[in-house]
N, C-alpha and C positions, 0 to 999 in steps of 0.2 A: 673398378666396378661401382659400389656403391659409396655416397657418403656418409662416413661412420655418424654414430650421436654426437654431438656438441664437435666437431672437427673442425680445429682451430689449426694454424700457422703450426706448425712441428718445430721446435726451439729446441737447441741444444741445453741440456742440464747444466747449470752452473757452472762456473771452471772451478775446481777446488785452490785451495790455499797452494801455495809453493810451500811440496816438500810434506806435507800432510798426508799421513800413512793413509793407505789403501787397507778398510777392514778384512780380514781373512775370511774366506768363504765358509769355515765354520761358524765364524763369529756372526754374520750374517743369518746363515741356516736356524744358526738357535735361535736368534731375532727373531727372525719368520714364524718357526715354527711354537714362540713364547705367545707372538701376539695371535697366532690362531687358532689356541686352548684358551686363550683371556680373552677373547674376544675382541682385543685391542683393536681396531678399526681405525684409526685414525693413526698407533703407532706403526703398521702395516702399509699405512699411505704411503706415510713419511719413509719408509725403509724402500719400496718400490718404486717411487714415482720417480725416483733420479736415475733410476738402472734402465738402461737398453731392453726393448723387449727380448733380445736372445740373453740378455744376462738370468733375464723371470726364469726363461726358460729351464739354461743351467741349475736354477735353483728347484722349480719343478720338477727336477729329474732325478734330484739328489732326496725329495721329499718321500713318507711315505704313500701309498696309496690315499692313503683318507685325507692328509694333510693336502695332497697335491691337488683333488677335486677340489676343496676347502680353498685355497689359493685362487685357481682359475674361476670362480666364481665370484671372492673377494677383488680382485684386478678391476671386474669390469668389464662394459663393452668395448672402452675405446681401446683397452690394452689386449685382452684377450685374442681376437683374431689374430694377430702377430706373434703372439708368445706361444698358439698350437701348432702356426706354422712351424716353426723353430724347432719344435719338442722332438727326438727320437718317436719314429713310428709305431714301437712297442708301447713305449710311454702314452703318446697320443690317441691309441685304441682305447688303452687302459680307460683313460678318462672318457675317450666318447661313450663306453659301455654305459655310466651315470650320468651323460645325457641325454634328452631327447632330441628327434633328428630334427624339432624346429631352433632346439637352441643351437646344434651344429649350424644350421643353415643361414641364423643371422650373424653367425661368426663367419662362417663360408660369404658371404655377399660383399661384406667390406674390405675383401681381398684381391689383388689383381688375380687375373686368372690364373697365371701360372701359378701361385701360391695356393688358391683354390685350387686348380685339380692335386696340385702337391700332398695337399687334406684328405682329399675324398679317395682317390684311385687305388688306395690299398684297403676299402672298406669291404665289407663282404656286399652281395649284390641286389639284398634287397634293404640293408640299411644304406647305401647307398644312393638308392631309388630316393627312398622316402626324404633324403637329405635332398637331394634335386628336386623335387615335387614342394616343397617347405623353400624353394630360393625364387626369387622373381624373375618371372620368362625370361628376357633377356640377357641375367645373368649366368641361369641355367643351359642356357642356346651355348653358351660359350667353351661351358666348362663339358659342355655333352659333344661338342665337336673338338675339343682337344683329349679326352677321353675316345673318341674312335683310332685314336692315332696310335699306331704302336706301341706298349709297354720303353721305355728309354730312347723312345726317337725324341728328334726335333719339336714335334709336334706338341709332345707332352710336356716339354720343359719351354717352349715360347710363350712369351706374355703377346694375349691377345689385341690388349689395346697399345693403340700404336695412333701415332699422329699422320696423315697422310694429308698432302694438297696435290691441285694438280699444278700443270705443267706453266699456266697461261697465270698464274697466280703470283703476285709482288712481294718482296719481305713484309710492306707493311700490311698487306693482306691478311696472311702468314700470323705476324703477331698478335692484329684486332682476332684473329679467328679461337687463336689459344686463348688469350684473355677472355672472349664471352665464353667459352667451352667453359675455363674453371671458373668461372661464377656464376653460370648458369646452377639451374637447381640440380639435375642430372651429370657430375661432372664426368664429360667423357675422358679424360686425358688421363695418363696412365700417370701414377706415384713418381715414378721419374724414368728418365727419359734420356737417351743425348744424342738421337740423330731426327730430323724430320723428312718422310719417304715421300716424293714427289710422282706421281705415277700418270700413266694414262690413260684415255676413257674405258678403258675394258680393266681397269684395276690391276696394270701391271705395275711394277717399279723401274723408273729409267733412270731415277739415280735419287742423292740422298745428303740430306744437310745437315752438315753438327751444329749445334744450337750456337757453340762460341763464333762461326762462320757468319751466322743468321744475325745474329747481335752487332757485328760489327759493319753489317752493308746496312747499305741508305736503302728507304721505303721503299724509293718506287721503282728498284733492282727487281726483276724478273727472279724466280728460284732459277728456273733455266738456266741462268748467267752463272751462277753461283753453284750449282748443287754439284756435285762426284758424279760422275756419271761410272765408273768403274765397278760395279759392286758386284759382292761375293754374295752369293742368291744362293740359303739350305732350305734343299729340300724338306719336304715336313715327314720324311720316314728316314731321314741321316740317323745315324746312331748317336748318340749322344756322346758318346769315347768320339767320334769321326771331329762335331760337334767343337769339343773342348780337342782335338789336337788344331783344327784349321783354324778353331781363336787363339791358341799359340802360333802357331806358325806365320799366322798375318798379326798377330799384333793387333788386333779388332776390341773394341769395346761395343759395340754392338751390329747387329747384324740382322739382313730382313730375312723372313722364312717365306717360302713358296708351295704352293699346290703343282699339282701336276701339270696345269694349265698355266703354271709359271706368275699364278695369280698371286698377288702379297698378302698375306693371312696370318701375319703375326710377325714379331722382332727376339730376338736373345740376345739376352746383355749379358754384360762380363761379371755381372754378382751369379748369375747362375751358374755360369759356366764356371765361376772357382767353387761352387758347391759340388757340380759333376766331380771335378778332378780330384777334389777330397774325397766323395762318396767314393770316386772306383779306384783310389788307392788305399783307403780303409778297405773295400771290399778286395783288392790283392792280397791287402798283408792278412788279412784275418783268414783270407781261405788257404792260406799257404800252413796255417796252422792250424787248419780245420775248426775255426769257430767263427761266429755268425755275429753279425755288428747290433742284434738284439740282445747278443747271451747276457749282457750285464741285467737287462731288465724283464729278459722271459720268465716265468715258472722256473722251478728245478725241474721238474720232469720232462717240459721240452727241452733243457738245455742237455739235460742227459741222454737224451736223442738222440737230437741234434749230434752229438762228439762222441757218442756209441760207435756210430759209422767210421769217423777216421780212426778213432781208435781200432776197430776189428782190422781194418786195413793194414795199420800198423802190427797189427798182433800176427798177420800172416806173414809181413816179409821179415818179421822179428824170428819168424818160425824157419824163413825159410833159410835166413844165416844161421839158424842153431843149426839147422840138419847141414849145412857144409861144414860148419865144427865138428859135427859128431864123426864125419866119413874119419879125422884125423885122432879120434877118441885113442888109438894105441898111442901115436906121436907125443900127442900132449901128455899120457900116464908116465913114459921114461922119462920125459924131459919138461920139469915144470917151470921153468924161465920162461917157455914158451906161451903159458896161460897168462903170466905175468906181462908180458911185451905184450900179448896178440892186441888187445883194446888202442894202443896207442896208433898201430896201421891205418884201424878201418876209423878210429878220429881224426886222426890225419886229414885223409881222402875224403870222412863226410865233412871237414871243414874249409878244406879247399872247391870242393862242390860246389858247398854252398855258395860259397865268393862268387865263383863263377857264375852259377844258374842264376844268383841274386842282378847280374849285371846282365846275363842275357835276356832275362824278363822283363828287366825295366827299358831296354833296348828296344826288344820288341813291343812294349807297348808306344814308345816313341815313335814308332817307325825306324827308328834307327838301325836294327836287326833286320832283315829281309832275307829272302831266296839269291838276292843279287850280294850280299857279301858274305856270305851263312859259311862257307869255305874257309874265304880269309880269317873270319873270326874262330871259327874252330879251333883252325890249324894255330892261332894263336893262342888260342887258352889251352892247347895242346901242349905247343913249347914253353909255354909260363910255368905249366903243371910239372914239365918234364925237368924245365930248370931248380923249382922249389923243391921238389923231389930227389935230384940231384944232393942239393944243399942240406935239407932234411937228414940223408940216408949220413951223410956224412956224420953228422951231429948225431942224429942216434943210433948209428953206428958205434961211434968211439962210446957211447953211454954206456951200452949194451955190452960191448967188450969189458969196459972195468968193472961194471956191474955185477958179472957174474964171469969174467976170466975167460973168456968162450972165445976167439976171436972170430968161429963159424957162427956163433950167434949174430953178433955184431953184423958182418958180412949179409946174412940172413937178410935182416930187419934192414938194411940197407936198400937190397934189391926189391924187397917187396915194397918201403916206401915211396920207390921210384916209380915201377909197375902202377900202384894206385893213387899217386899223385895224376900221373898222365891221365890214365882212363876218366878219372873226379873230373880234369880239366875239360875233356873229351864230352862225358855221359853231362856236366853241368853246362855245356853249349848246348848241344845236341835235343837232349830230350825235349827241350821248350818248343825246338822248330819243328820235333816230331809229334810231340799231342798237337803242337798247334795245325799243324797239317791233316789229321785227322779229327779238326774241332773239338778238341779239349782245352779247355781253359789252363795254358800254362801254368799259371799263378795258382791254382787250384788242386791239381796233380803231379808236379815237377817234383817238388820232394821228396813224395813217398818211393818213388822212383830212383831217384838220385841217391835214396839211402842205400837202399836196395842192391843198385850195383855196387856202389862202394863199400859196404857191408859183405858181401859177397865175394867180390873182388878181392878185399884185403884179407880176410880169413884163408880163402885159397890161395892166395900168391905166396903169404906171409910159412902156412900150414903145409902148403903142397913142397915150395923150397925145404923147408925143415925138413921132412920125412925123405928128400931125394936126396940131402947132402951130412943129413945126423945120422940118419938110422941103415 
């Protein structure tokens, strides 16, 4: 988009000594936060101007509220736009709150787009406005049409600027064309970059040149000659999971996006797309434990919320394994060994569950799990369950015998840990394929589930054998 104030050549920070400790991110922190109650201005330079803007970041995150406005104000303009991009989204509200939406907007301008809408699109919708209204037409044009695009599509996460020539145009063309682009006063050309889209008069793409390609043909080579004609064209309402599996599965570092009209309208590169794949497996593992990838930096009263609800979830099917206890309430008063063992069954089974549903999640978010092998793999984690189970019974079997001289106990605790080894194996395939059949987010509700039976299951196999062969 725009060029930042004073934007010089981007150089890497010094190489440090060989062997020269790396300060600890405490020791830093107090730095930080020493020079910005003494106002130290100059030792504040020096502590940041060699760190990565996601390192600022990290350290604005660990700050408190007033210190962290305090910071992003001290950085600057040439650091700032890059170090909100970065910042958690809870974090990043926080601070937009203490500013105004002109300062957002000249932070917003020297961003490529994708990072700009990255900023804005969680804002509420008339600071929002006022932040597009405070940016300059053409940069606004960009970030308002990648904002019509679906919440996690294509659309939202493609950087707009993109280098395009057309068909009938030469390498050396090609490179006089880049060169006046970035020393032009307006630099069109996106931060970086590493394919160039050759298109046709109605602005489609017919193929596509990596710059190392470009760099090594002579001038007065046609792209035509040169360019990929094969390419992998996403649509701009792809989901963004769709997205980050097809830039795995091809091996792509970047990629052009299309309109409906198959028109070229922006590219995704491979720095985003390792950001999707972090964000939606932070967003698995945290929903599987029902908390939220803000809880570190929301309020207490929304994070109490927020884990009210899985917690009540939990509180019913905790209720509902008590009331299959309770039917066995005579069983367990003669025979207390029985209270003693029952916990190790239904641990057993939620632990082998877990194993399992952990590996059919991540399956099925690979593509790897499907309706086409969903059988085979059951039936497999059926027999795994059935063999561990097997082994188990065996082992706490003989426990259980010396332990209290029983050998019907033993026997017992045998057949029940066989019973719920199997089913864990069964109910930890299964459930993922079943919410997910009826659009529920595996990763989100598989657990509460899976304790459920197996909690369930073991109490009764463990409780109902007892009472048919003790009493």
């Amino acid at each position: 988009m725009s060029e930042r104030p004073d934007d010089t050549l981007e150089m890497e920070p010094a190489a440090k000594p060989e062997g020269a400790p790396e300060p600890a991110h405490d020791e830093v922190d107090a730095a930080v936060i020493n020079a910005l109650d003494t106002g130290d201005a100059e030792g504040l330079k020096e502590l940041v101007d060699g760190l990565h803007h996601a390192d600022i970041a990290d350290i604005v995150e660990r700050l408190s509220p007033d210190h962290r406005e305090q910071l992003i104000t001290e950085i600057g303009p040439d650091k700032a736009p890059d170090v909100l991009a970065e910042l958690d989204e809870a974090v990043r509200e926080e601070i937009f709150e203490a500013m105004a939406p002109e300062q957002i907007a000249a932070a917003v301008q020297y961003l490529d787009s994708d990072d700009a809408v990255e900023i804005v699109k969680d804002m509420e919708a008339p600071d929002q406005q006022k932040v597009l209204d405070a940016v300059p037409a053409p940069d606004r044009r960009l970030i308002e049409e990648s904002l019509a695009y679906p919440e996690d599509s294509a659309g939202r996460m493609m950087q707009r600027e993109i280098v395009t020539v057309p068909t009938h145009w030469t390498v050396g063309e090609t490179i006089d064309y880049m060169r006046t682009a970035a020393e032009g006063a307006d630099d069109i050309l996106p931060t970086s970059f590493y394919d160039i889209f050759v298109v046709d008069p109605t602005h489609r793409p017919v193929g596509a040149i990596h710059l190392s390609r470009l760099l090594r043909s002579k001038r007065p080579v046609k792209v035509s000659a040169i360019m990929q004609t094969e390419l992998i064209l996403i649509p701009v309402t792809m989901d963004q999971e769709d997205v980050a599996f097809l830039f795995r599965q091809r091996d792509l570092v970047s990629a052009p996006v299309v309109d409906e009209a198959q028109r070229l309208v922006g590219a995704i590169t491979i720095d985003d797309v390792v950001d999707v794949i972090h964000e939606e497996h932070e967003e698995d593992m945290l929903a599987m434990a029902g908390v939220g990838e803000d809880d570190l930096y929301d309020a207490a009263i929304d994070t109490t919320k927020a884990r009210f609800r899985w917690l009540a979830v939990n509180l019913f099917t905790a209720i509902l394994a008590s009331l299959v206890i309770g039917l066995f309430e005579a069983t367990l008063q003669q025979i207390v060994a029985l209270a003693i063992l029952m916990p190790i069954v239904a641990s057993m089974g939620g632990n082998a569950g877990t194993q399992t549903l952990t590996v059919a999640v991540r399956a099925m978010a690979m593509r790897e799990l499907t309706s086409t092998n969903a059988y085979r793999v059951i039936g497999k984690e059926v027999l795994v369950g059935a063999i561990n189970g097997v082994l188990f019974a065996v082992i706490t079997g003989a426990v259980a015998w010396v332990w209290f001289e029983q050998p019907q106990i033993g026997l017992i605790i045998g057949l029940a840990m066989i019973v719920n080894m199997v089913v864990a194996g069964l109910a930890g395939a299964s459930i993922p394929l079943i919410l997910d059949r009826f659009g529920v987010d595996p990763a989100i509700a598989s657990s509460v589930f899976l304790t459920t039976v197996t909690d369930v299951v073991g109490f009764f196999a463990f409780l109902g054998l007892a009472a048919a062969f003790l009493l």
